[in-house]
C-alpha positions as protocol buffer text, in pm:
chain_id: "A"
residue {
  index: 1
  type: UNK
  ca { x: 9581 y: 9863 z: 8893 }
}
residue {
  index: 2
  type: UNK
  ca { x: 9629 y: 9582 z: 9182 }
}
residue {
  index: 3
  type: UNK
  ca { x: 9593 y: 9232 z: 9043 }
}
residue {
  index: 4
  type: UNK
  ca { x: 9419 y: 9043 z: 9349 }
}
residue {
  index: 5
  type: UNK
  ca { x: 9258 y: 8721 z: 9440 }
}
residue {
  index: 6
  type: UNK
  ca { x: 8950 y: 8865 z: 9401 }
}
residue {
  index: 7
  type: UNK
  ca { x: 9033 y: 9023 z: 9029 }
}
residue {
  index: 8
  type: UNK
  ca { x: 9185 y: 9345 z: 8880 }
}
residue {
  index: 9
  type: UNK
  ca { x: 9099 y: 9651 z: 9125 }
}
residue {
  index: 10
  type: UNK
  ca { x: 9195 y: 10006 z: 9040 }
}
residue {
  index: 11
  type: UNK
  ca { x: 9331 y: 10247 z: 9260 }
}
residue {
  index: 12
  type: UNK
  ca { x: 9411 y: 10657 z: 9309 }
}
residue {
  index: 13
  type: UNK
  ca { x: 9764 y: 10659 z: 9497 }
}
residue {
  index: 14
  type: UNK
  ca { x: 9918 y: 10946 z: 9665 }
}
residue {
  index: 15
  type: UNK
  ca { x: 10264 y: 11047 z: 9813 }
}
residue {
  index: 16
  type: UNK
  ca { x: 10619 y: 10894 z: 9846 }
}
residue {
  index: 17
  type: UNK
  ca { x: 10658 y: 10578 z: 9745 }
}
residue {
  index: 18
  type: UNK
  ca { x: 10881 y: 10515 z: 10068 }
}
residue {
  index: 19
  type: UNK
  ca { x: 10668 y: 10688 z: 10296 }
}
residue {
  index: 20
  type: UNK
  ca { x: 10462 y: 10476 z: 10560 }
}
residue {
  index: 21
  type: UNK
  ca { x: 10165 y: 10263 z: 10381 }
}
residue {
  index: 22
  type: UNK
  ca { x: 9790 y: 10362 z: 10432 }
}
residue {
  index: 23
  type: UNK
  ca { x: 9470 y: 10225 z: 10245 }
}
residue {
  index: 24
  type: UNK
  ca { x: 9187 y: 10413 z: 10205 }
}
residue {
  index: 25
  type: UNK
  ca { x: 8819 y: 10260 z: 10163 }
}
residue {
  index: 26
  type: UNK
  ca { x: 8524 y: 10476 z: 10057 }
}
residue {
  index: 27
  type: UNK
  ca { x: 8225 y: 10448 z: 10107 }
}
residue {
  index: 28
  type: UNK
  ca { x: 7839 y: 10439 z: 9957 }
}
residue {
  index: 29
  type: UNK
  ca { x: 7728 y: 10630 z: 9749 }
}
residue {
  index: 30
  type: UNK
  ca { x: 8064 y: 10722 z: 9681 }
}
residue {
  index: 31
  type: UNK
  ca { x: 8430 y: 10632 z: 9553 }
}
residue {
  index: 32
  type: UNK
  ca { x: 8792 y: 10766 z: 9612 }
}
residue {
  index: 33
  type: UNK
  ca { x: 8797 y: 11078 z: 9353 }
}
residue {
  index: 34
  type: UNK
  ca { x: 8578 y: 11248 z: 9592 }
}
residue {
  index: 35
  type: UNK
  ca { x: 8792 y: 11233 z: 9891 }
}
residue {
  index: 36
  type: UNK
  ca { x: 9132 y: 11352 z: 9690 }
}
residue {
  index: 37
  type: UNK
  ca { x: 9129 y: 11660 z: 9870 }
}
residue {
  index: 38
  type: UNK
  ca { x: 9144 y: 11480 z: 10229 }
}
residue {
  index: 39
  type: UNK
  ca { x: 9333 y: 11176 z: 10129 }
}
residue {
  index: 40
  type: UNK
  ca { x: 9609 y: 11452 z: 9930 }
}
residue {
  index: 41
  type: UNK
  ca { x: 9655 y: 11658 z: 10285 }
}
residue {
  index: 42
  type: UNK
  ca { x: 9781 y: 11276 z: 10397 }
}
residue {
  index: 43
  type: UNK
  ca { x: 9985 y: 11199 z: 10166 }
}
residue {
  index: 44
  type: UNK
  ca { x: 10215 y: 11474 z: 10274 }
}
residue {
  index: 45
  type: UNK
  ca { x: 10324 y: 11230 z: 10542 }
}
residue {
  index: 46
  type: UNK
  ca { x: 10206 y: 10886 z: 10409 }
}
residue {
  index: 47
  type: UNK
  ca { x: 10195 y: 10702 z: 10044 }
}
residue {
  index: 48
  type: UNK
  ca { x: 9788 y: 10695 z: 10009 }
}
residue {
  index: 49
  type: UNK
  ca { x: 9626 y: 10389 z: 9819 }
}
residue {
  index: 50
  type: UNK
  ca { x: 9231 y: 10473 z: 9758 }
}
residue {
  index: 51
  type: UNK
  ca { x: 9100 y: 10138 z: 9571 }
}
residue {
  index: 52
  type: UNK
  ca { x: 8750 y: 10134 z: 9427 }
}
residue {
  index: 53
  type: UNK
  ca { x: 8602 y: 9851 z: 9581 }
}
residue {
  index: 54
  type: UNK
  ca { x: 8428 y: 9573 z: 9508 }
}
residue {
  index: 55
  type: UNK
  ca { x: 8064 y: 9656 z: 9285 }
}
residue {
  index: 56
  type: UNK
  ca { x: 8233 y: 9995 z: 9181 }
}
residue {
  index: 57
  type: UNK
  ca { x: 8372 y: 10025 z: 8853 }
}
residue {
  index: 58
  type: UNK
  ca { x: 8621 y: 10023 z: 8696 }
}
residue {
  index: 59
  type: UNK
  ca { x: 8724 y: 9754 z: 9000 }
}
residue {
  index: 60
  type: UNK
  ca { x: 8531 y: 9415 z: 8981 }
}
residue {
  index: 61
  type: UNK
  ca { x: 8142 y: 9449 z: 8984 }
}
residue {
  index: 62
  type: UNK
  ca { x: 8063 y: 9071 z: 9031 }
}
residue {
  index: 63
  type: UNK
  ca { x: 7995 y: 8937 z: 9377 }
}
residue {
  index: 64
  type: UNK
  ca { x: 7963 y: 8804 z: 9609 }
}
residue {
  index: 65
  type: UNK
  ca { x: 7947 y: 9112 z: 9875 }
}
residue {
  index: 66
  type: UNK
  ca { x: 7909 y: 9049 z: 10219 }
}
residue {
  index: 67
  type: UNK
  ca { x: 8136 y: 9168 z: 10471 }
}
residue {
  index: 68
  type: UNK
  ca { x: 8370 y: 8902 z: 10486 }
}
residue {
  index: 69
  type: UNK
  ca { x: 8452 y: 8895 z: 10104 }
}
residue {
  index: 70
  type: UNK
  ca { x: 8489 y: 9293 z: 10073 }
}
residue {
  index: 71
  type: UNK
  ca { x: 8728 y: 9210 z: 10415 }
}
residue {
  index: 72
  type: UNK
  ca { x: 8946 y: 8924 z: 10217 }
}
residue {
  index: 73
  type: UNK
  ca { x: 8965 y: 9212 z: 9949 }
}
residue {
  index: 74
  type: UNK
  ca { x: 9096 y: 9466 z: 10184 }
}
residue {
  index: 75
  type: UNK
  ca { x: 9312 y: 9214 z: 10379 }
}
residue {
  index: 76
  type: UNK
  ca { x: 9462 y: 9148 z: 9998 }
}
residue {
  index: 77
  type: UNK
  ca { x: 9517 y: 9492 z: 9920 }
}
residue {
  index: 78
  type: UNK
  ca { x: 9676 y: 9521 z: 10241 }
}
residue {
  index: 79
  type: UNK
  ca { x: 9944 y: 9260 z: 10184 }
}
residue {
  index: 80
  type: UNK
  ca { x: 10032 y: 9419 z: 9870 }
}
residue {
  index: 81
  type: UNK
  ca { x: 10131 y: 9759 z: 10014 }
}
residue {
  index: 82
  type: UNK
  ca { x: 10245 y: 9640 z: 10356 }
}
residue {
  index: 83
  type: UNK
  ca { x: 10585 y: 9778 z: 10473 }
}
residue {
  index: 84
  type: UNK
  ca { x: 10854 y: 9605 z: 10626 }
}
residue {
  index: 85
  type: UNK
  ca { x: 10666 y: 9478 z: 10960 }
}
residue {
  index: 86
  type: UNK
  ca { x: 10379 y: 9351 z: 10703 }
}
residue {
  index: 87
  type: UNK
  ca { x: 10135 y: 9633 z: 10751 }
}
residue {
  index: 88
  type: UNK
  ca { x: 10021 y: 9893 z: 10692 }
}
residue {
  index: 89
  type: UNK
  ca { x: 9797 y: 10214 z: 10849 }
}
residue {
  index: 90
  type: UNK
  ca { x: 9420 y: 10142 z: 10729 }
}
residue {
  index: 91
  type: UNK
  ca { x: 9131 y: 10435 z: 10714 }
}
residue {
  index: 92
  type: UNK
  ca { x: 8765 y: 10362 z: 10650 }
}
residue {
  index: 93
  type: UNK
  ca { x: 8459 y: 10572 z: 10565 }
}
residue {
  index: 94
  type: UNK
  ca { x: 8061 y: 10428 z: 10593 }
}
residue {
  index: 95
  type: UNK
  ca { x: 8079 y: 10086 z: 10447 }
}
residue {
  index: 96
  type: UNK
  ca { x: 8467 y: 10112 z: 10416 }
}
residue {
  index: 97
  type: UNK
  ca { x: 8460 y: 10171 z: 10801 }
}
residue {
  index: 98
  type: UNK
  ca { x: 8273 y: 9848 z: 10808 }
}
residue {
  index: 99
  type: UNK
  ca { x: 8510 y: 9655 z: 10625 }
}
residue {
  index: 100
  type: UNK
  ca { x: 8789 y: 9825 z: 10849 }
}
residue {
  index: 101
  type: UNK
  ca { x: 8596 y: 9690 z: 11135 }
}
residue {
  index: 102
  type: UNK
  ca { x: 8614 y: 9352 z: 10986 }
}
residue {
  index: 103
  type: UNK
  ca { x: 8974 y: 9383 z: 10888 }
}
residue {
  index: 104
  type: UNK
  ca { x: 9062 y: 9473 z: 11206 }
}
residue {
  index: 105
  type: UNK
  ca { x: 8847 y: 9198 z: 11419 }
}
residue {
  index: 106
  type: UNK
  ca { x: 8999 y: 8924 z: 11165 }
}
residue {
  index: 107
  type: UNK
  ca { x: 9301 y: 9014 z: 11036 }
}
residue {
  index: 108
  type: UNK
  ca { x: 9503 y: 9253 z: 11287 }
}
residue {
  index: 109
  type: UNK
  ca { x: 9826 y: 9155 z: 11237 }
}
residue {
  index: 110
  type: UNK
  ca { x: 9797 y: 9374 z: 10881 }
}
residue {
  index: 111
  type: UNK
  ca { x: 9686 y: 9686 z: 11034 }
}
residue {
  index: 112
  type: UNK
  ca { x: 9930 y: 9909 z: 11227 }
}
residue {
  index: 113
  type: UNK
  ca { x: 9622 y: 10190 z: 11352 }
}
residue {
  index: 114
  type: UNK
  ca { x: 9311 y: 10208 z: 11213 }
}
residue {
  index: 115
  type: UNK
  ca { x: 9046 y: 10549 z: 11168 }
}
residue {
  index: 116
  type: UNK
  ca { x: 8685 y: 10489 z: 11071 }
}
residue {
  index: 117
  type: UNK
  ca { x: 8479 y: 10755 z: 10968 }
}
residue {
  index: 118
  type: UNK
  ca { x: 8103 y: 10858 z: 11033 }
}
residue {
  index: 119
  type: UNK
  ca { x: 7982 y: 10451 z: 11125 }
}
residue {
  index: 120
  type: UNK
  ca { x: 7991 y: 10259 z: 11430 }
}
residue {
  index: 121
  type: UNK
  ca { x: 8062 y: 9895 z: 11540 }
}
residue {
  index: 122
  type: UNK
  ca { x: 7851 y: 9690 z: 11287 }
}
residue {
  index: 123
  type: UNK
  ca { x: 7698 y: 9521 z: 11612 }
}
residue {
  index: 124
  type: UNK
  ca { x: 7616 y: 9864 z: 11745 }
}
residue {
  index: 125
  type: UNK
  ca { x: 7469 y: 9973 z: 11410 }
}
residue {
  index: 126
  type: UNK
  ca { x: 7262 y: 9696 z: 11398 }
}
residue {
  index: 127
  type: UNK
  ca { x: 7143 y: 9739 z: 11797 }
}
residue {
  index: 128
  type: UNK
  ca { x: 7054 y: 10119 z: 11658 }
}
residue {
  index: 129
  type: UNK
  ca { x: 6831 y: 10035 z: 11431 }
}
residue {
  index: 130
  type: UNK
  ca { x: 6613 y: 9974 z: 11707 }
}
residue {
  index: 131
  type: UNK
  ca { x: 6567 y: 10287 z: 11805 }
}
residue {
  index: 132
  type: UNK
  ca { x: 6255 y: 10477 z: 11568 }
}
residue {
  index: 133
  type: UNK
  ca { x: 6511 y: 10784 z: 11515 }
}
residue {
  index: 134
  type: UNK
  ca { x: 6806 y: 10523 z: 11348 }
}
residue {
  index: 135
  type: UNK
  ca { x: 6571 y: 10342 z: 11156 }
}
residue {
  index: 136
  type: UNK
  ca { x: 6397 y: 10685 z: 11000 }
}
residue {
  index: 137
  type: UNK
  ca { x: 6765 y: 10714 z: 10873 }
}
residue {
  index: 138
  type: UNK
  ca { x: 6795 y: 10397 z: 10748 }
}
residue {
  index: 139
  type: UNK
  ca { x: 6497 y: 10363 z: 10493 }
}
residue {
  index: 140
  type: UNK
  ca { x: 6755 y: 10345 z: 10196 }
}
residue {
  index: 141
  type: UNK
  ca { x: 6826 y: 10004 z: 10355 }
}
residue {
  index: 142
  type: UNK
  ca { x: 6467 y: 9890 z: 10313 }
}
residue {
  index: 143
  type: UNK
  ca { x: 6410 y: 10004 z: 9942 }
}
residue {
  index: 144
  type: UNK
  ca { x: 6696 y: 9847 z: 9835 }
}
residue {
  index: 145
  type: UNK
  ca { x: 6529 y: 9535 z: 9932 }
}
residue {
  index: 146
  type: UNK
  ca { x: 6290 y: 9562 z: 9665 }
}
residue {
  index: 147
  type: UNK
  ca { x: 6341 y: 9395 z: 9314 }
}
residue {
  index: 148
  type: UNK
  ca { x: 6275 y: 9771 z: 9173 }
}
residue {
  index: 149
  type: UNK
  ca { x: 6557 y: 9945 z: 9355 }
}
residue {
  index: 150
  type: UNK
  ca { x: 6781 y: 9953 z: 9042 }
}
residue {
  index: 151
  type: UNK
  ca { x: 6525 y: 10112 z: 8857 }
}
residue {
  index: 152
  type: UNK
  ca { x: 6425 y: 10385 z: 9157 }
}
residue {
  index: 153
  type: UNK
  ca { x: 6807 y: 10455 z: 9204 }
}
residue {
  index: 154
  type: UNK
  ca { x: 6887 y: 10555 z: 8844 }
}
residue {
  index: 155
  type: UNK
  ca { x: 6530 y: 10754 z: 8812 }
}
residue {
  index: 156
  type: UNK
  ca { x: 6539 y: 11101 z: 8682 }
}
residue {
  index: 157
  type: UNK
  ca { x: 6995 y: 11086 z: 8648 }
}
residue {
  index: 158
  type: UNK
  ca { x: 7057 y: 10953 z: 9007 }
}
residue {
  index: 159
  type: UNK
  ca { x: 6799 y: 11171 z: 9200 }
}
residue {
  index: 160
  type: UNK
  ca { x: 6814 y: 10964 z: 9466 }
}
residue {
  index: 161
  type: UNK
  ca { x: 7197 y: 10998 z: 9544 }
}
residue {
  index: 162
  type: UNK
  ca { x: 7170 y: 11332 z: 9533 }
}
residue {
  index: 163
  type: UNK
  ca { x: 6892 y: 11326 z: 9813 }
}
residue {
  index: 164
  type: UNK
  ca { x: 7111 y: 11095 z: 10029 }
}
residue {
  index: 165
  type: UNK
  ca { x: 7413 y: 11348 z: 10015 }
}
residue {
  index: 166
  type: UNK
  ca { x: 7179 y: 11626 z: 10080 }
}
residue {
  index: 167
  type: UNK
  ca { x: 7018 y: 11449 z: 10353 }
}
residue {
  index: 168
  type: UNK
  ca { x: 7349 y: 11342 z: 10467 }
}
residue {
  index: 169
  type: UNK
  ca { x: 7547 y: 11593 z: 10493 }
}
residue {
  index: 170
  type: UNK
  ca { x: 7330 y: 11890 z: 10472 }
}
residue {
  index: 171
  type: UNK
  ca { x: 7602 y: 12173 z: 10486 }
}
residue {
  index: 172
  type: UNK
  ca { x: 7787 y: 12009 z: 10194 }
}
residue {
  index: 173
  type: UNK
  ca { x: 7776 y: 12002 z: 9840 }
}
residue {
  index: 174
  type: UNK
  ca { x: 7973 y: 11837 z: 9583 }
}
residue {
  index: 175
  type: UNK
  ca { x: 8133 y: 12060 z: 9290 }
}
residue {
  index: 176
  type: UNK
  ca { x: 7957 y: 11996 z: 8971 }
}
residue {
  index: 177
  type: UNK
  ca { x: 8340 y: 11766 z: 8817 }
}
residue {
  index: 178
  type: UNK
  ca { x: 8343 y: 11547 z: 9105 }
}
residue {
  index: 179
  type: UNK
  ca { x: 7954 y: 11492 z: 9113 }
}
residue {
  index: 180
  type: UNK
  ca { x: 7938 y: 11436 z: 8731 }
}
residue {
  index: 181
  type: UNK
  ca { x: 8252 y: 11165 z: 8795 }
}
residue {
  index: 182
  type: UNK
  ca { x: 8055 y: 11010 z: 9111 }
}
residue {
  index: 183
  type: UNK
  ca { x: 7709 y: 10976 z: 8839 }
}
residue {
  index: 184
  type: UNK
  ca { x: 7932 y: 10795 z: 8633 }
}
residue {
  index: 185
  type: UNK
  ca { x: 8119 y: 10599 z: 8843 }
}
residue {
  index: 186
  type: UNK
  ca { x: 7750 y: 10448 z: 8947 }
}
residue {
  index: 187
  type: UNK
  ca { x: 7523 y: 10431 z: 8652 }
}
residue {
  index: 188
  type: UNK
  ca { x: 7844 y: 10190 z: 8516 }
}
residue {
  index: 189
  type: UNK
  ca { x: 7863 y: 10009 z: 8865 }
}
residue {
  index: 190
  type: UNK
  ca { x: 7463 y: 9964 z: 8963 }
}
residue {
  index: 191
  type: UNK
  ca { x: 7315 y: 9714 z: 9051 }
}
residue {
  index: 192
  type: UNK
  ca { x: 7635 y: 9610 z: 9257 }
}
residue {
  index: 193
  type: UNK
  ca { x: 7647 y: 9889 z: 9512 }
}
residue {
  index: 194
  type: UNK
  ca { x: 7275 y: 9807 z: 9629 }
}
residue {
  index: 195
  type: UNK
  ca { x: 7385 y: 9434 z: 9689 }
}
residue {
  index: 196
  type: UNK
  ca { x: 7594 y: 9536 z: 9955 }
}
residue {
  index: 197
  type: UNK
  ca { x: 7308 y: 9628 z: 10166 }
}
residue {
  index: 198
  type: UNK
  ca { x: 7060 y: 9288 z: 10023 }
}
residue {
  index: 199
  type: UNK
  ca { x: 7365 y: 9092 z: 10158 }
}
residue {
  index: 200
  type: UNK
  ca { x: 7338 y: 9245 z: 10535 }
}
residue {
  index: 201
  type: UNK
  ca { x: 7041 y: 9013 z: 10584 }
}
residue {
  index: 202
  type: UNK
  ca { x: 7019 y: 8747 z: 10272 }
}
residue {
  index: 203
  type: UNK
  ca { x: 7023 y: 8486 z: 10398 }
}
residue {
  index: 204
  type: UNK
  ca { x: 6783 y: 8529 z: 10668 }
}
residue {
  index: 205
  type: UNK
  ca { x: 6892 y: 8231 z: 10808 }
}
residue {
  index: 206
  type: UNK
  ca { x: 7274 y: 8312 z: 10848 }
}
residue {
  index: 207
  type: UNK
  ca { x: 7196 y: 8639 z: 10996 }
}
residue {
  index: 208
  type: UNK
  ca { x: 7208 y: 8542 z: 11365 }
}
residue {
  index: 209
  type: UNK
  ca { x: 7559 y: 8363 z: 11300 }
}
residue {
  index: 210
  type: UNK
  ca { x: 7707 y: 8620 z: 11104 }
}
residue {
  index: 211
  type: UNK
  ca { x: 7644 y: 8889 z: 11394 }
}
residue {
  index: 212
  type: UNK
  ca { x: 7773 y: 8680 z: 11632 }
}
residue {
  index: 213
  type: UNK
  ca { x: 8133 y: 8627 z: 11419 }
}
residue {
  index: 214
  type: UNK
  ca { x: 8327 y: 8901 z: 11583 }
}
residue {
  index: 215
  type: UNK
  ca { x: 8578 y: 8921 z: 11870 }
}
residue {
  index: 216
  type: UNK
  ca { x: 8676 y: 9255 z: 12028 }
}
residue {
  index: 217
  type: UNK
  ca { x: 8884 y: 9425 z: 11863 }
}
residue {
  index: 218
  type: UNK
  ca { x: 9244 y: 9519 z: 11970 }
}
residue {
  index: 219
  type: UNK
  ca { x: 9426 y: 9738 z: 11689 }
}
residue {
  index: 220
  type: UNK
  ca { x: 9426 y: 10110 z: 11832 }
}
residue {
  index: 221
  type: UNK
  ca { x: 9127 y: 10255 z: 11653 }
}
residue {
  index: 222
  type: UNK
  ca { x: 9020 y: 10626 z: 11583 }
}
residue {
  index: 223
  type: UNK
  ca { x: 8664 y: 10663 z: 11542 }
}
residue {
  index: 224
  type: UNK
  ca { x: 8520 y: 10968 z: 11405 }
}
residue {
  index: 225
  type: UNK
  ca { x: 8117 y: 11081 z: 11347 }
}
residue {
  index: 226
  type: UNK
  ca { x: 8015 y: 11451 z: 11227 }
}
residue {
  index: 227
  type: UNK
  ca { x: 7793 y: 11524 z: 11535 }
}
residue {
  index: 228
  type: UNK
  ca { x: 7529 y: 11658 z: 11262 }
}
residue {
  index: 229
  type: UNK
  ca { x: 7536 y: 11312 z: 11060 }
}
residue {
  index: 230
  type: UNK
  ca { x: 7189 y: 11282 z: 10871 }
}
residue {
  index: 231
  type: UNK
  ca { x: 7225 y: 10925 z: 10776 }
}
residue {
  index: 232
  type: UNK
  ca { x: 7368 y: 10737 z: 11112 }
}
residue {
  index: 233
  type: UNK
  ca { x: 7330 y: 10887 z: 11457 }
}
residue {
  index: 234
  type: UNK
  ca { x: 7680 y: 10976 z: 11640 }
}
residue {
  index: 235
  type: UNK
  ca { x: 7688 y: 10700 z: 11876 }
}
residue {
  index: 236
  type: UNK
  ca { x: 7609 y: 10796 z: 12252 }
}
residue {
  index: 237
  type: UNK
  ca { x: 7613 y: 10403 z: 12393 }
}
residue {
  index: 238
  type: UNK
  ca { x: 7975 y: 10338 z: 12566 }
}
residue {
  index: 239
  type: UNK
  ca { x: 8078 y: 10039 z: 12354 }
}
residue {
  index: 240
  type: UNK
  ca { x: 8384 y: 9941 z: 12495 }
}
residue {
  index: 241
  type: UNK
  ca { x: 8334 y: 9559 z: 12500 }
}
residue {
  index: 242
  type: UNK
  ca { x: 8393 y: 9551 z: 12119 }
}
residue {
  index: 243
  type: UNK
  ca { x: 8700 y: 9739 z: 12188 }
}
residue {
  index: 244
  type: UNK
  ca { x: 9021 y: 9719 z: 12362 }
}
residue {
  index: 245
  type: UNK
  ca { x: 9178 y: 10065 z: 12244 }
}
residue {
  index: 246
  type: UNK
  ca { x: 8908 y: 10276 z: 12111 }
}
residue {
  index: 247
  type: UNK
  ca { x: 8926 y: 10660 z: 12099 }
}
residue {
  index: 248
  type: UNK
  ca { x: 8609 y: 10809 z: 12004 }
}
residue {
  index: 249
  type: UNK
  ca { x: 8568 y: 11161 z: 11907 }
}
residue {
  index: 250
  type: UNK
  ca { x: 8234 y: 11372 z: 11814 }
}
residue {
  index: 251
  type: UNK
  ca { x: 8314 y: 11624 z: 11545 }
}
residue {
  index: 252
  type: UNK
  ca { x: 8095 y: 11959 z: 11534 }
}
residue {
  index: 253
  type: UNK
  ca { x: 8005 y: 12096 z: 11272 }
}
residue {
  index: 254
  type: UNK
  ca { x: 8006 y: 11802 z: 11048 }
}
residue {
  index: 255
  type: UNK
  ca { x: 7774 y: 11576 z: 10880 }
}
residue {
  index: 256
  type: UNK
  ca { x: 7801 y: 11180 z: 10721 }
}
residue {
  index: 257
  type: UNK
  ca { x: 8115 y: 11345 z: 10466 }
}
residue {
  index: 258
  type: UNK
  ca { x: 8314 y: 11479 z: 10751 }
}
residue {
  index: 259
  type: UNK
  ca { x: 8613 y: 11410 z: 10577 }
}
residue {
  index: 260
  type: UNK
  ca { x: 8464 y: 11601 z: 10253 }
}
residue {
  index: 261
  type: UNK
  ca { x: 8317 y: 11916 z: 10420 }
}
residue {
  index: 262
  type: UNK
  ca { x: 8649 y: 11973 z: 10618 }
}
residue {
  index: 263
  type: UNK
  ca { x: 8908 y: 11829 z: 10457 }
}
residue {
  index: 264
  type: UNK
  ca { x: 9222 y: 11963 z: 10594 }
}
residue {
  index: 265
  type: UNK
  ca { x: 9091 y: 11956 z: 10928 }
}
residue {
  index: 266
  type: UNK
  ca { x: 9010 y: 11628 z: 10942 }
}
residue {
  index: 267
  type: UNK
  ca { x: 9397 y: 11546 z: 10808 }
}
residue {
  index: 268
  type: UNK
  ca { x: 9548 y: 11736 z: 11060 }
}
residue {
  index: 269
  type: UNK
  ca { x: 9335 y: 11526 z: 11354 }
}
residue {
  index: 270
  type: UNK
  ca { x: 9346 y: 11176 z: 11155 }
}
residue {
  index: 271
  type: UNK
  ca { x: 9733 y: 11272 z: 11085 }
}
residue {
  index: 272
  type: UNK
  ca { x: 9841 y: 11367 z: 11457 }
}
residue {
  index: 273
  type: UNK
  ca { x: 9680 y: 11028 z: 11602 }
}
residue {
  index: 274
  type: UNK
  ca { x: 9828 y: 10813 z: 11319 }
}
residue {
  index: 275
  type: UNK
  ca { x: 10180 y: 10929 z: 11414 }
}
């Protein structure tokens, strides 16, 4: 457990002690138990820290959650298992590639190299869901706009997640111990991982200033998207200007859960550019 600004959060930790810091942030509808089979193939050459975040028991559930906050919370985790030079290697999957984004765009000097996983530049994201394909994706965004959604998401024991991995990662399944500890790690969380996505756009009219809060971002970045992601399209748009040292790389084979349906693979690559 990590006593922060923001409260008590509780963390999986892998590795040496002494070996070079890196923080892992999961994503939705997830948290780090999941990923122990990835983030354990890194922690033969790093000392792993997988926090559940913010709105995902047993860490904090109370708000608020917009991107800057769950930033501030990663930024503070950061600090805590910095090395030496103050930093310390930072990996991000979905909306814990988000927050990496953020982290990275306002609080660089913390983060040696960063890798997000299966989600683009929040800006691009947003620019994506123009296009009909994106936004057939994205529905889960919409109904989780309605005062219901709470009700719809815990419906016949979490139906609903299980569509959205299904959907998500179609060649990928979670064992029947790690999806019993993911139900549970929810149904005690909800409504708190839905708020994430109600605090994209509420207010309405802080929206236009929030998108325009960002300055390129210069840490060296890895970013990573299973070419066969069901739940955001791999992104085909250039993108540099929210970059300055951006390596992008199209995995086959792979869905949203890259790191989950090829675990050691995805170590090896996200271990090679790290070093």
């Amino acid at each position: 457990m990590l006593s922060l600004p923001g409260g008590a959060f509780h963390a999986l930790a892998w590795g040496d002690p002494a070996a070079p810091p890196l923080l892992w942030l999961h994503g939705f509808p997830d948290h780090p138990p999941t990923a122990a089979p990835f983030l354990a193939e890194l922690a033969r050459t790093r000392r792993v820290i997988a926090p559940w975040l913010r709105g995902y028991a047993p860490s904090p559930l109370g708000g608020p959650y917009d991107l800057d906050t769950l930033a501030a919370d990663a930024v503070a985790l950061l600090e805590r298992i910095a090395d030496a030079s103050g930093r310390a290697d930072l990996i991000g999957h979905d909306w814990g590639a988000a927050i990496a984004y953020r982290v990275c765009a306002t609080a660089p000097e913390r983060v040696r190299r960063a890798v997000t996983l299966a989600l683009p530049h929040p800006l691009t994201l947003m620019r994506a869901l123009r296009r009909p394909a994106q936004l057939r994706r994205s529905w889960y965004m919409l109904l989780f706009q309605a005062p219901g959604a709470e009700r719809i998401v815990r419906a016949r024991r979490l139906a609903l997640i299980d569509r959205l991995w299904r959907a998500w990662s179609p060649r990928f399944e979670l064992d029947d111990e790690r999806r019993a500890e993911l139900h549970a790690c929810l149904a005690a969380s909800l409504p708190a991982p839905i708020e994430y996505y109600r605090a994209m756009v509420r207010p309405l009219s802080g929206l236009r200033t929030r998108l325009a809060g960002w300055r390129p971002i210069s840490t060296p970045l890895l970013q990573l998207h299973g070419e066969a992601d069901g739940c955001v399209l791999p992104p085909r748009a250039p993108d540099e200007r929210r970059f300055h040292a951006r390596t992008l790389e199209i995995v086959s084979n792979a869905g949203h859960f890259l790191h989950l349906e090829q675990p050691a693979a995805m170590a090896v690559r996200v271990a090679r550019w790290l070093a």
